[in-house]
C-alpha positions in Angstrom: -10.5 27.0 -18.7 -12.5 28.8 -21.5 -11.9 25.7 -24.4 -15.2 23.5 -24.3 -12.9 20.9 -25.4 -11.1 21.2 -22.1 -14.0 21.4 -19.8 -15.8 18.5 -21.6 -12.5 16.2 -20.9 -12.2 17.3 -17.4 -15.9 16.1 -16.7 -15.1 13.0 -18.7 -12.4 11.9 -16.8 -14.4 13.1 -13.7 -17.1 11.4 -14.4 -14.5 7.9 -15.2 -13.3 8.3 -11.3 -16.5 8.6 -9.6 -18.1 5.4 -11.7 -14.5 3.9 -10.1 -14.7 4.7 -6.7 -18.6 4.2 -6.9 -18.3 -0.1 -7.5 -18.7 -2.5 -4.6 -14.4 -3.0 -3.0 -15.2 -7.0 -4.7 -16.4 -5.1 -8.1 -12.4 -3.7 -9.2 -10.5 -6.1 -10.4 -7.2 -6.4 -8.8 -4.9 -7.0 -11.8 -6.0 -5.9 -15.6 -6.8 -8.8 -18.3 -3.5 -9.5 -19.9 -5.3 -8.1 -23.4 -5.9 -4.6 -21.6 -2.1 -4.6 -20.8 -1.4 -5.4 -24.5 -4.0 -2.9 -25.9 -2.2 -0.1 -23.6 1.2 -1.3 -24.9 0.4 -0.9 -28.1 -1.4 2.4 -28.1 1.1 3.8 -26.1 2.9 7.3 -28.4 5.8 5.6 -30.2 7.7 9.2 -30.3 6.9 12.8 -29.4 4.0 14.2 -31.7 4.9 17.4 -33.7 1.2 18.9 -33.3 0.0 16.5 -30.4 -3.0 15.0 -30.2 -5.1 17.1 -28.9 -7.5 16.8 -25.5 -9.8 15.0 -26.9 -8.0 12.3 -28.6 -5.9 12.4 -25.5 -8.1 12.1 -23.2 -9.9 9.0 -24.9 -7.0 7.2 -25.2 -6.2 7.7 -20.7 -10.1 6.9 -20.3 -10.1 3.8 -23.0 -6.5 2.2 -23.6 -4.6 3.5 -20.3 -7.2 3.2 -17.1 -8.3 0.0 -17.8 -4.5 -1.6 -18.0 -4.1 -0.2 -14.7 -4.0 -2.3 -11.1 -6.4 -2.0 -8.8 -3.9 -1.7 -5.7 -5.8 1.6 -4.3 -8.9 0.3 -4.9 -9.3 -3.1 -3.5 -9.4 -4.2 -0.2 -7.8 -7.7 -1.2 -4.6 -6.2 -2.6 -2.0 -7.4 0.0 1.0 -6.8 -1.9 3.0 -3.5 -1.1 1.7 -1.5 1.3 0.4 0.9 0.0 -3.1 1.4 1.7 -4.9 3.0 -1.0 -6.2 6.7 -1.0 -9.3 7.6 1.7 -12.0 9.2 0.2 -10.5 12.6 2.1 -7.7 12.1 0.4 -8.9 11.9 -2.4 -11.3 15.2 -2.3 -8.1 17.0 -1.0 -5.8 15.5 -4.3 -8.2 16.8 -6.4 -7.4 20.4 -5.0 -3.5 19.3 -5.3 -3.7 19.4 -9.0 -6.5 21.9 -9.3 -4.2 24.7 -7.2 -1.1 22.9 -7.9 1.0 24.8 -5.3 4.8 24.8 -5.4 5.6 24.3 -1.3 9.0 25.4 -1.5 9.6 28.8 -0.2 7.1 30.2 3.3 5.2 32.9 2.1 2.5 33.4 4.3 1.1 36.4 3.1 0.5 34.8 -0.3 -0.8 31.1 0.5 -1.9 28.9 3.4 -0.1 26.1 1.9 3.1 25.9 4.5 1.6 26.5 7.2 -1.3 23.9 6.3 2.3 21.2 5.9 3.6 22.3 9.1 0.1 22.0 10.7 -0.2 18.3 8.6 3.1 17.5 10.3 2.0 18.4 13.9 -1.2 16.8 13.3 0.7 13.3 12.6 2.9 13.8 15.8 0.3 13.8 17.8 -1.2 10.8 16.2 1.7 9.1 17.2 2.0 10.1 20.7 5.1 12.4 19.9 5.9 15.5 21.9 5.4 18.0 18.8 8.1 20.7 21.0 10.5 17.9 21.1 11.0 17.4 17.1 10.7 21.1 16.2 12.5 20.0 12.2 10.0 18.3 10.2 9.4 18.1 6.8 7.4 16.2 4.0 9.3 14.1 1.6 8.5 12.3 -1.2 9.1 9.1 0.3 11.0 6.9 2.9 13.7 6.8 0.9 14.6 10.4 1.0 13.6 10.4 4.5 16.3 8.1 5.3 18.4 10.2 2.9 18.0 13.5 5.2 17.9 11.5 7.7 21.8 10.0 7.0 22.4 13.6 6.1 21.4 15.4 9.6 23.0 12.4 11.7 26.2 12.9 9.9 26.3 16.6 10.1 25.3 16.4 13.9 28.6 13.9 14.2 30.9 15.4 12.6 30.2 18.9 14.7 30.2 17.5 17.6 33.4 16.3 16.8 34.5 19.5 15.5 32.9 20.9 19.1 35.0 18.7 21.4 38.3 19.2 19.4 38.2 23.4 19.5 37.6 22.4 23.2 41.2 21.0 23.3 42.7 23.2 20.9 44.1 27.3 21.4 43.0 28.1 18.1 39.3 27.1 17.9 37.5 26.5 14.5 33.6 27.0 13.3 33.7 24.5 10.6 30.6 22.8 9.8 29.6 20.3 7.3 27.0 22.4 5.8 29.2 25.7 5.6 32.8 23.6 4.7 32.0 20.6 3.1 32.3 16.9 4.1 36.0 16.4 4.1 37.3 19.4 5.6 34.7 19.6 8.3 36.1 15.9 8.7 39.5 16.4 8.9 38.5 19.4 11.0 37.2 17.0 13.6 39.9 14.0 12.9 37.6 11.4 11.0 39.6 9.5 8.2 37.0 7.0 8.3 34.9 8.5 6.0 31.6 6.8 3.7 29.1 8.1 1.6 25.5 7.1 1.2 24.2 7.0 -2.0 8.2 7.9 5.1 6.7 10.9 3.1 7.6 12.5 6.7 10.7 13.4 8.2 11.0 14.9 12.0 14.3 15.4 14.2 15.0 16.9 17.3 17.1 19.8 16.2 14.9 22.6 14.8 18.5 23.7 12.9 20.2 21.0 11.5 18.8 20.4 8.7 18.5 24.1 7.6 22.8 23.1 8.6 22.7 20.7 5.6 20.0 21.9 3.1 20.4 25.7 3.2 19.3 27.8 0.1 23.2 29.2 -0.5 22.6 32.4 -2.5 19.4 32.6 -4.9 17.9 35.9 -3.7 14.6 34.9 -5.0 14.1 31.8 -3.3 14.2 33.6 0.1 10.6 34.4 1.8 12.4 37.9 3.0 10.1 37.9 6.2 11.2 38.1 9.5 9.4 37.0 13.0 7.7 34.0 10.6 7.6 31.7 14.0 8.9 28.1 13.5 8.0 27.8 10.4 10.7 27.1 7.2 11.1 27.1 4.1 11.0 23.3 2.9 13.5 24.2 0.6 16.1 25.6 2.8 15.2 22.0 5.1 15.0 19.5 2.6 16.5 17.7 -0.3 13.7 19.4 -3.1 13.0 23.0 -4.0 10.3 22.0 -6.1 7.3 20.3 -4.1 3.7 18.8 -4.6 1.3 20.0 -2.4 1.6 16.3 -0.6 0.4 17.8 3.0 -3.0 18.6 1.9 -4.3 14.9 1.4 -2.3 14.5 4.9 -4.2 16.9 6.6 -7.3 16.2 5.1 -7.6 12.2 6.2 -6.1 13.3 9.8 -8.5 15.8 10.4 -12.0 13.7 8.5 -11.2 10.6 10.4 -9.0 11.7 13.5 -7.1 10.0 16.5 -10.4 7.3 16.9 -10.6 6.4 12.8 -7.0 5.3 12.5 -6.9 3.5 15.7 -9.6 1.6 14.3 -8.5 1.2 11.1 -4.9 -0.5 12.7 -6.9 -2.0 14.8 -9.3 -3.8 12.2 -6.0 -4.7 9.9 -4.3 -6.2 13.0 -7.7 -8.3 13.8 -7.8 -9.3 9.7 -4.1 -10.7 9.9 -4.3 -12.4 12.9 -7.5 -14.3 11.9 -5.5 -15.1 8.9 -2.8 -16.6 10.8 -4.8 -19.0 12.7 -6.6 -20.0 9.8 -3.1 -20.8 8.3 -1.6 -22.1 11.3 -4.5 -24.8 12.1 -4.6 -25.8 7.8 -3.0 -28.9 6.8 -1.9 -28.1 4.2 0.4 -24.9 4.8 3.0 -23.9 7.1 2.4 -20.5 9.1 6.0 -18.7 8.6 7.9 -18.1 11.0 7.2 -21.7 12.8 8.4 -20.2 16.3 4.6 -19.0 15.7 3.7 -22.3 17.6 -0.1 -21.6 18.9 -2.8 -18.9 18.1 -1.9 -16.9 22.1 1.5 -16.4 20.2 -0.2 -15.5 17.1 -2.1 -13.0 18.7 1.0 -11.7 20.5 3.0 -11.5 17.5 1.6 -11.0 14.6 0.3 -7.5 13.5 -0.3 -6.5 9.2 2.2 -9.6 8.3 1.6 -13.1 7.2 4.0 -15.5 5.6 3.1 -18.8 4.9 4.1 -21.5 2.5 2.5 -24.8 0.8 3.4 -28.1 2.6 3.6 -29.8 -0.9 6.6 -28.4 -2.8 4.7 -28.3 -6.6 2.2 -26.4 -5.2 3.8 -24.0 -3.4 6.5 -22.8 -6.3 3.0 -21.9 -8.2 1.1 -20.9 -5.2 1.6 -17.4 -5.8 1.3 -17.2 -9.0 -1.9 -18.9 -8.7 -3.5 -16.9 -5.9 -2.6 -13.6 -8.2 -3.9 -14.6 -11.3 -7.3 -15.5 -9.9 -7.5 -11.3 -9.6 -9.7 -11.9 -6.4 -6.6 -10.9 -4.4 -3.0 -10.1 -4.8 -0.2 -11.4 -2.5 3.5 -10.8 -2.5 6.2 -13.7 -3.0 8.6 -13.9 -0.9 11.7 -16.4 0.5 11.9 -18.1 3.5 14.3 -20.5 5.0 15.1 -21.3 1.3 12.1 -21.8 0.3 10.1 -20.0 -1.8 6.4 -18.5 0.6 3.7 -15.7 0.3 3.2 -12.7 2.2 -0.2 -11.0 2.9 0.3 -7.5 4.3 -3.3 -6.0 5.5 -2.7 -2.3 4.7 -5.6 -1.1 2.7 -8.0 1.3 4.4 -11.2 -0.5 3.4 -10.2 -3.8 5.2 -13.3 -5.9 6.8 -11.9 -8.4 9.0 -15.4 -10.3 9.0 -15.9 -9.9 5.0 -12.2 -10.3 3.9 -11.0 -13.1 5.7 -13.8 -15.0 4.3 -12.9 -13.8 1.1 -9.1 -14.8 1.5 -10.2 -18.2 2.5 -12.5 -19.3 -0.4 -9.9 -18.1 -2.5 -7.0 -20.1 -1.1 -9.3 -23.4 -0.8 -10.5 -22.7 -4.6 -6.7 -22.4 -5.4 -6.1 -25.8 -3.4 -9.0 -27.4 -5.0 -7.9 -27.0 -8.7 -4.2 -27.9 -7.9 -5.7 -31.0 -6.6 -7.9 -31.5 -9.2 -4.6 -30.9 -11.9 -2.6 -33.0 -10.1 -5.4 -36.1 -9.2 
Protein backbone atom coordinates (compact mmCIF):
# COMPACT_ATOMS: atom_id res chain seq x y z
CA UNK A 1 0.00 0.00 0.00
CA UNK A 2 2.37 2.78 -1.32
CA UNK A 3 -0.64 5.70 -2.07
CA UNK A 4 -0.68 8.04 1.13
CA UNK A 5 -4.20 8.35 0.21
CA UNK A 6 -4.76 4.68 0.95
CA UNK A 7 -2.78 4.46 4.09
CA UNK A 8 -4.44 7.71 5.45
CA UNK A 9 -8.09 5.99 4.90
CA UNK A 10 -7.08 2.75 6.39
CA UNK A 11 -6.02 4.58 9.66
CA UNK A 12 -9.22 6.68 9.37
CA UNK A 13 -11.46 3.95 9.32
CA UNK A 14 -9.11 2.32 11.97
CA UNK A 15 -9.17 4.80 14.03
CA UNK A 16 -13.56 5.12 13.52
CA UNK A 17 -13.57 1.27 14.97
CA UNK A 18 -11.53 1.60 17.89
CA UNK A 19 -13.44 5.02 19.05
CA UNK A 20 -16.55 2.21 18.56
CA UNK A 21 -15.51 -0.55 20.34
CA UNK A 22 -13.85 1.85 22.92
CA UNK A 23 -17.67 3.43 24.36
CA UNK A 24 -19.28 2.10 27.51
CA UNK A 25 -21.94 -1.37 26.02
CA UNK A 26 -24.89 1.52 27.32
CA UNK A 27 -22.89 4.36 25.13
CA UNK A 28 -23.96 2.55 21.22
CA UNK A 29 -27.12 3.21 20.41
CA UNK A 30 -29.02 0.16 19.41
CA UNK A 31 -31.01 1.46 16.43
CA UNK A 32 -29.77 4.73 14.29
CA UNK A 33 -31.94 8.14 14.41
CA UNK A 34 -34.44 7.80 11.67
CA UNK A 35 -32.47 11.14 10.02
CA UNK A 36 -29.09 9.02 9.90
CA UNK A 37 -31.09 6.28 7.93
CA UNK A 38 -32.45 9.05 5.60
CA UNK A 39 -28.99 10.87 5.18
CA UNK A 40 -27.52 7.25 4.17
CA UNK A 41 -30.46 6.76 1.75
CA UNK A 42 -29.91 9.57 0.13
CA UNK A 43 -26.16 9.63 -0.21
CA UNK A 44 -26.14 6.23 -1.20
CA UNK A 45 -24.41 6.02 -5.43
CA UNK A 46 -27.52 6.36 -7.63
CA UNK A 47 -25.54 4.36 -10.50
CA UNK A 48 -22.01 3.08 -11.14
CA UNK A 49 -19.42 6.02 -11.37
CA UNK A 50 -17.34 6.14 -14.64
CA UNK A 51 -14.14 7.42 -12.75
CA UNK A 52 -15.28 6.57 -9.08
CA UNK A 53 -14.86 8.47 -6.31
CA UNK A 54 -11.89 7.91 -5.17
CA UNK A 55 -10.63 6.66 -1.40
CA UNK A 56 -10.89 9.58 0.03
CA UNK A 57 -14.35 10.67 -0.91
CA UNK A 58 -15.17 7.10 -0.35
CA UNK A 59 -14.04 6.64 2.58
CA UNK A 60 -15.79 9.81 4.11
CA UNK A 61 -18.87 8.98 2.93
CA UNK A 62 -18.58 4.87 4.88
CA UNK A 63 -17.16 6.93 8.05
CA UNK A 64 -19.89 9.94 7.81
CA UNK A 65 -23.23 8.92 5.84
CA UNK A 66 -22.95 4.91 6.16
CA UNK A 67 -21.60 3.87 9.87
CA UNK A 68 -23.73 6.00 11.59
CA UNK A 69 -27.05 4.55 9.83
CA UNK A 70 -25.90 1.33 10.95
CA UNK A 71 -27.48 -0.89 14.10
CA UNK A 72 -25.84 -1.56 16.91
CA UNK A 73 -26.68 -5.40 17.11
CA UNK A 74 -22.79 -6.38 17.64
CA UNK A 75 -22.27 -3.87 19.85
CA UNK A 76 -24.77 -3.72 22.54
CA UNK A 77 -25.40 -5.98 25.16
CA UNK A 78 -29.30 -5.06 25.08
CA UNK A 79 -29.84 -6.11 21.49
CA UNK A 80 -32.09 -9.18 22.03
CA UNK A 81 -33.34 -9.61 18.68
CA UNK A 82 -31.65 -12.24 16.31
CA UNK A 83 -29.09 -13.99 17.80
CA UNK A 84 -26.51 -13.00 16.67
CA UNK A 85 -23.98 -12.51 19.70
CA UNK A 86 -21.87 -9.97 18.42
CA UNK A 87 -18.10 -10.26 17.60
CA UNK A 88 -15.49 -10.97 20.74
CA UNK A 89 -12.74 -8.82 20.81
CA UNK A 90 -10.64 -12.08 19.50
CA UNK A 91 -12.62 -12.14 16.91
CA UNK A 92 -12.36 -9.21 15.95
CA UNK A 93 -8.32 -8.95 16.05
CA UNK A 94 -8.42 -12.24 13.95
CA UNK A 95 -11.17 -10.53 11.18
CA UNK A 96 -8.93 -7.94 10.84
CA UNK A 97 -6.24 -10.54 9.49
CA UNK A 98 -9.35 -12.06 7.32
CA UNK A 99 -9.37 -9.07 5.14
CA UNK A 100 -5.79 -8.08 5.60
CA UNK A 101 -4.53 -11.74 4.08
CA UNK A 102 -7.79 -12.33 2.55
CA UNK A 103 -7.15 -16.14 1.88
CA UNK A 104 -9.20 -18.16 -0.58
CA UNK A 105 -9.75 -21.62 1.72
CA UNK A 106 -10.70 -23.69 -1.13
CA UNK A 107 -8.14 -26.03 -2.17
CA UNK A 108 -5.33 -27.79 0.82
CA UNK A 109 -2.18 -26.60 0.08
CA UNK A 110 -0.06 -26.96 2.94
CA UNK A 111 3.13 -26.13 1.70
CA UNK A 112 1.85 -22.69 0.76
CA UNK A 113 -0.50 -21.52 3.72
CA UNK A 114 -1.51 -22.54 7.21
CA UNK A 115 -4.94 -21.54 6.47
CA UNK A 116 -6.73 -25.25 6.14
CA UNK A 117 -5.22 -26.75 8.50
CA UNK A 118 -5.89 -23.71 10.94
CA UNK A 119 -10.09 -24.64 9.67
CA UNK A 120 -9.67 -28.11 10.36
CA UNK A 121 -7.90 -27.41 13.70
CA UNK A 122 -10.95 -24.50 14.31
CA UNK A 123 -13.29 -27.35 13.61
CA UNK A 124 -11.74 -29.86 16.12
CA UNK A 125 -11.38 -27.20 18.49
CA UNK A 126 -15.33 -26.64 18.52
CA UNK A 127 -15.94 -30.54 18.84
CA UNK A 128 -14.46 -30.65 21.73
CA UNK A 129 -16.24 -27.66 23.07
CA UNK A 130 -19.18 -29.57 22.68
CA UNK A 131 -18.23 -32.81 24.16
CA UNK A 132 -18.02 -34.54 20.64
CA UNK A 133 -15.77 -37.40 19.89
CA UNK A 134 -13.54 -35.43 17.15
CA UNK A 135 -12.62 -39.48 15.57
CA UNK A 136 -16.28 -40.03 15.42
CA UNK A 137 -17.26 -36.95 12.84
CA UNK A 138 -14.01 -37.23 10.74
CA UNK A 139 -16.26 -34.73 7.60
CA UNK A 140 -16.41 -31.34 8.73
CA UNK A 141 -16.53 -28.28 7.17
CA UNK A 142 -17.21 -24.43 7.62
CA UNK A 143 -20.12 -22.97 5.81
CA UNK A 144 -21.42 -19.86 5.50
CA UNK A 145 -24.28 -20.43 7.49
CA UNK A 146 -27.01 -22.82 8.98
CA UNK A 147 -28.70 -22.69 5.95
CA UNK A 148 -26.14 -24.32 3.76
CA UNK A 149 -25.35 -26.49 6.65
CA UNK A 150 -28.71 -27.94 6.42
CA UNK A 151 -28.28 -27.84 2.68
CA UNK A 152 -25.11 -30.38 2.84
CA UNK A 153 -26.56 -31.74 5.36
CA UNK A 154 -29.98 -32.90 3.12
CA UNK A 155 -27.36 -33.53 0.52
CA UNK A 156 -25.10 -36.19 2.51
CA UNK A 157 -28.29 -37.92 4.20
CA UNK A 158 -29.75 -38.40 0.75
CA UNK A 159 -26.71 -39.67 -0.90
CA UNK A 160 -26.04 -42.04 2.25
CA UNK A 161 -29.91 -43.40 1.43
CA UNK A 162 -30.01 -43.80 -1.72
CA UNK A 163 -26.62 -46.10 -1.59
CA UNK A 164 -27.50 -47.96 0.90
CA UNK A 165 -30.32 -48.74 -1.13
CA UNK A 166 -28.35 -49.25 -4.01
CA UNK A 167 -26.07 -51.61 -1.55
CA UNK A 168 -28.93 -53.89 -0.37
CA UNK A 169 -30.37 -54.27 -3.98
CA UNK A 170 -26.85 -55.54 -5.84
CA UNK A 171 -27.13 -57.83 -2.64
CA UNK A 172 -30.25 -59.50 -4.17
CA UNK A 173 -29.36 -59.05 -7.67
CA UNK A 174 -26.66 -61.41 -10.08
CA UNK A 175 -25.64 -58.50 -11.85
CA UNK A 176 -24.44 -55.99 -9.17
CA UNK A 177 -24.22 -52.15 -9.85
CA UNK A 178 -21.75 -49.19 -8.37
CA UNK A 179 -24.02 -46.43 -8.89
CA UNK A 180 -23.90 -43.62 -6.62
CA UNK A 181 -25.55 -40.39 -6.35
CA UNK A 182 -22.50 -38.38 -6.70
CA UNK A 183 -20.96 -40.36 -9.69
CA UNK A 184 -24.74 -41.00 -11.57
CA UNK A 185 -26.95 -38.51 -10.65
CA UNK A 186 -30.16 -38.33 -8.51
CA UNK A 187 -32.55 -40.22 -10.68
CA UNK A 188 -30.62 -42.96 -11.96
CA UNK A 189 -28.88 -43.74 -8.62
CA UNK A 190 -32.70 -43.82 -7.64
CA UNK A 191 -34.08 -45.92 -9.89
CA UNK A 192 -30.95 -47.90 -9.38
CA UNK A 193 -32.06 -48.52 -5.83
CA UNK A 194 -36.08 -48.58 -6.54
CA UNK A 195 -37.14 -45.11 -5.07
CA UNK A 196 -39.97 -43.40 -7.18
CA UNK A 197 -40.64 -41.28 -4.34
CA UNK A 198 -38.42 -38.81 -5.08
CA UNK A 199 -38.25 -34.72 -3.62
CA UNK A 200 -35.92 -32.06 -4.02
CA UNK A 201 -34.85 -29.52 -1.43
CA UNK A 202 -34.40 -26.26 -2.52
CA UNK A 203 -24.45 -23.32 11.64
CA UNK A 204 -21.35 -21.82 9.97
CA UNK A 205 -20.17 -25.59 10.83
CA UNK A 206 -21.08 -28.68 9.36
CA UNK A 207 -19.63 -32.24 10.83
CA UNK A 208 -20.89 -35.97 9.82
CA UNK A 209 -19.86 -39.17 10.66
CA UNK A 210 -18.61 -40.28 7.29
CA UNK A 211 -15.17 -38.89 6.57
CA UNK A 212 -16.30 -39.64 2.53
CA UNK A 213 -19.60 -38.71 1.82
CA UNK A 214 -19.56 -35.56 1.28
CA UNK A 215 -16.40 -35.63 -0.90
CA UNK A 216 -19.52 -38.52 -2.54
CA UNK A 217 -21.63 -35.38 -3.22
CA UNK A 218 -19.32 -32.23 -3.59
CA UNK A 219 -16.36 -33.73 -5.55
CA UNK A 220 -14.24 -31.25 -7.78
CA UNK A 221 -15.16 -33.36 -11.24
CA UNK A 222 -12.34 -32.39 -13.56
CA UNK A 223 -10.60 -28.79 -13.12
CA UNK A 224 -6.90 -29.88 -13.01
CA UNK A 225 -6.04 -26.81 -11.17
CA UNK A 226 -8.24 -26.89 -8.38
CA UNK A 227 -6.57 -30.14 -7.18
CA UNK A 228 -3.79 -29.76 -4.21
CA UNK A 229 -1.78 -32.75 -6.26
CA UNK A 230 -0.32 -33.94 -2.86
CA UNK A 231 -0.58 -37.19 -1.55
CA UNK A 232 -0.26 -38.58 2.28
CA UNK A 233 -1.99 -35.00 3.25
CA UNK A 234 -3.66 -36.91 6.43
CA UNK A 235 -7.46 -36.20 7.01
CA UNK A 236 -7.37 -33.12 5.75
CA UNK A 237 -9.63 -31.93 2.46
CA UNK A 238 -10.09 -29.69 0.30
CA UNK A 239 -13.25 -27.62 1.31
CA UNK A 240 -14.00 -27.44 -2.12
CA UNK A 241 -14.15 -30.96 -3.01
CA UNK A 242 -16.47 -31.29 0.59
CA UNK A 243 -18.64 -28.49 0.37
CA UNK A 244 -21.22 -26.45 -1.56
CA UNK A 245 -18.42 -23.22 -2.30
CA UNK A 246 -15.08 -23.22 -4.09
CA UNK A 247 -14.55 -19.76 -3.21
CA UNK A 248 -14.30 -19.20 0.74
CA UNK A 249 -13.55 -16.39 3.39
CA UNK A 250 -11.17 -17.18 5.80
CA UNK A 251 -14.31 -17.71 8.39
CA UNK A 252 -12.14 -20.29 10.73
CA UNK A 253 -9.72 -17.83 11.81
CA UNK A 254 -12.13 -15.55 14.01
CA UNK A 255 -13.29 -19.25 15.12
CA UNK A 256 -10.12 -20.28 16.20
CA UNK A 257 -9.15 -17.23 17.66
CA UNK A 258 -12.26 -16.74 20.35
CA UNK A 259 -11.92 -20.71 21.15
CA UNK A 260 -8.44 -20.57 21.85
CA UNK A 261 -8.48 -16.61 23.90
CA UNK A 262 -11.34 -17.58 25.95
CA UNK A 263 -11.35 -21.54 25.96
CA UNK A 264 -13.70 -24.43 27.37
CA UNK A 265 -14.15 -22.17 30.97
CA UNK A 266 -14.97 -18.60 29.00
CA UNK A 267 -17.89 -19.98 27.05
CA UNK A 268 -19.27 -22.03 29.80
CA UNK A 269 -19.49 -18.86 31.53
CA UNK A 270 -20.62 -16.88 29.07
CA UNK A 271 -23.87 -19.60 28.46
CA UNK A 272 -23.93 -19.72 31.83
CA UNK A 273 -24.33 -15.87 32.52
CA UNK A 274 -27.02 -15.53 29.44
CA UNK A 275 -29.00 -18.51 30.92
CA UNK A 276 -28.83 -16.67 34.54
CA UNK A 277 -29.93 -13.11 32.57
CA UNK A 278 -33.09 -14.91 31.05
CA UNK A 279 -34.12 -16.61 33.76
CA UNK A 280 -34.11 -13.51 36.04
CA UNK A 281 -36.09 -12.06 33.34
CA UNK A 282 -38.70 -14.57 33.42
CA UNK A 283 -39.43 -14.28 37.02
CA UNK A 284 -39.49 -10.69 36.87
CA UNK A 285 -42.10 -11.25 34.07
CA UNK A 286 -43.84 -13.99 35.50
CA UNK A 287 -44.50 -12.29 39.12
CA UNK A 288 -45.60 -8.55 37.00
CA UNK A 289 -49.14 -7.73 36.81
CA UNK A 290 -49.24 -6.57 34.16
CA UNK A 291 -47.74 -9.19 31.50
CA UNK A 292 -48.15 -12.69 30.87
CA UNK A 293 -44.89 -14.95 30.88
CA UNK A 294 -45.34 -17.00 27.48
CA UNK A 295 -45.72 -20.19 27.48
CA UNK A 296 -48.26 -20.15 30.69
CA UNK A 297 -47.33 -23.99 31.40
CA UNK A 298 -44.34 -21.78 32.92
CA UNK A 299 -46.48 -21.82 36.11
CA UNK A 300 -43.73 -20.90 39.07
CA UNK A 301 -40.12 -19.65 39.05
CA UNK A 302 -38.62 -23.83 39.96
CA UNK A 303 -40.23 -24.35 36.40
CA UNK A 304 -38.74 -21.24 35.16
CA UNK A 305 -35.42 -22.22 36.23
CA UNK A 306 -35.99 -25.73 34.79
CA UNK A 307 -37.03 -24.50 31.57
CA UNK A 308 -36.09 -21.67 30.40
CA UNK A 309 -32.50 -21.01 28.93
CA UNK A 310 -31.69 -17.64 26.18
CA UNK A 311 -35.61 -17.41 25.52
CA UNK A 312 -38.30 -15.23 26.81
CA UNK A 313 -41.73 -14.56 25.44
CA UNK A 314 -44.08 -12.51 27.05
CA UNK A 315 -47.06 -10.44 26.23
CA UNK A 316 -49.01 -7.23 27.70
CA UNK A 317 -52.18 -8.24 29.76
CA UNK A 318 -53.95 -4.99 28.28
CA UNK A 319 -54.60 -5.60 24.50
CA UNK A 320 -53.71 -1.67 23.34
CA UNK A 321 -50.64 -1.89 24.90
CA UNK A 322 -49.39 -4.92 23.93
CA UNK A 323 -50.08 -4.46 19.85
CA UNK A 324 -47.48 -1.37 20.50
CA UNK A 325 -45.46 -2.92 23.07
CA UNK A 326 -42.76 -3.76 20.80
CA UNK A 327 -42.75 -1.14 18.92
CA UNK A 328 -42.35 0.90 21.90
CA UNK A 329 -39.70 -0.98 23.71
CA UNK A 330 -37.51 -0.71 20.21
CA UNK A 331 -37.85 2.71 19.54
CA UNK A 332 -36.64 3.81 22.99
CA UNK A 333 -33.04 2.43 21.33
CA UNK A 334 -32.14 1.32 25.11
CA UNK A 335 -32.80 -2.23 23.82
CA UNK A 336 -34.19 -4.15 20.93
CA UNK A 337 -36.59 -7.13 21.19
CA UNK A 338 -38.17 -9.34 18.57
CA UNK A 339 -42.01 -9.52 17.82
CA UNK A 340 -43.40 -12.41 17.74
CA UNK A 341 -47.01 -14.53 17.75
CA UNK A 342 -48.39 -16.46 20.28
CA UNK A 343 -51.64 -18.29 20.79
CA UNK A 344 -52.90 -15.58 18.34
CA UNK A 345 -51.77 -12.96 19.88
CA UNK A 346 -49.35 -10.75 19.07
CA UNK A 347 -45.90 -11.09 22.12
CA UNK A 348 -42.18 -10.15 22.40
CA UNK A 349 -39.23 -12.28 22.54
CA UNK A 350 -35.87 -11.49 24.34
CA UNK A 351 -33.17 -13.82 23.26
CA UNK A 352 -29.91 -13.29 25.62
CA UNK A 353 -27.12 -14.03 22.96
CA UNK A 354 -24.66 -11.20 23.02
CA UNK A 355 -21.28 -11.98 24.53
CA UNK A 356 -21.10 -8.82 26.80
CA UNK A 357 -24.26 -9.87 28.82
CA UNK A 358 -24.27 -8.83 32.72
CA UNK A 359 -26.99 -10.56 34.37
CA UNK A 360 -26.66 -8.12 37.43
CA UNK A 361 -26.28 -4.80 35.14
CA UNK A 362 -28.73 -5.85 32.32
CA UNK A 363 -31.62 -7.13 33.90
CA UNK A 364 -31.80 -3.88 35.68
CA UNK A 365 -31.46 -2.26 32.59
CA UNK A 366 -34.34 -4.30 30.89
CA UNK A 367 -36.49 -3.51 33.79
CA UNK A 368 -36.38 0.28 33.96
CA UNK A 369 -36.90 0.14 30.45
CA UNK A 370 -40.12 -1.90 30.38
CA UNK A 371 -41.58 0.08 33.60
CA UNK A 372 -40.61 3.48 31.69
CA UNK A 373 -42.44 1.94 28.66
CA UNK A 374 -45.48 1.01 31.06
CA UNK A 375 -45.40 4.39 32.64
CA UNK A 376 -45.90 6.56 29.45
CA UNK A 377 -48.62 4.16 28.04
CA UNK A 378 -50.34 4.82 31.25
CA UNK A 379 -49.74 8.25 31.24
CA UNK A 380 -51.20 8.38 27.22
CA UNK A 381 -53.91 6.52 28.02
CA UNK A 382 -54.86 8.22 31.78
Amino acid sequence: MEDPSDRSCLNQSQQHVLETLSKPAHANRILPHDAHIQKASNNLASNAPSNGWGIVRTTAHLLEDIAPALNGQALSPHYYGFVTGGVTPAAQVAENLVSTYDQNVHVHLPETTIATELEDRALKLLLELLDFNVEEWPGRTFTTGATASNIIGLACGREFVVNNAIQCRSKESTSPRQETVGEDGLLVACRAADITDIQAWAGPAFTDRHAGLARQVFQNPNAAYLSSGIAGTGMIQSPLNIGLENSRRFRALPVYATLVSYGRIGYQDLLQRQIRFARRIACYIYHHQDFDLLPRSLKDEACINQKVYIIVLFRAKEDALNNTLVRKLNTSSQMYVSGTSWEGHQACRIAAANWQVDPERDVAHVQAVIEKVLADWRTEHS
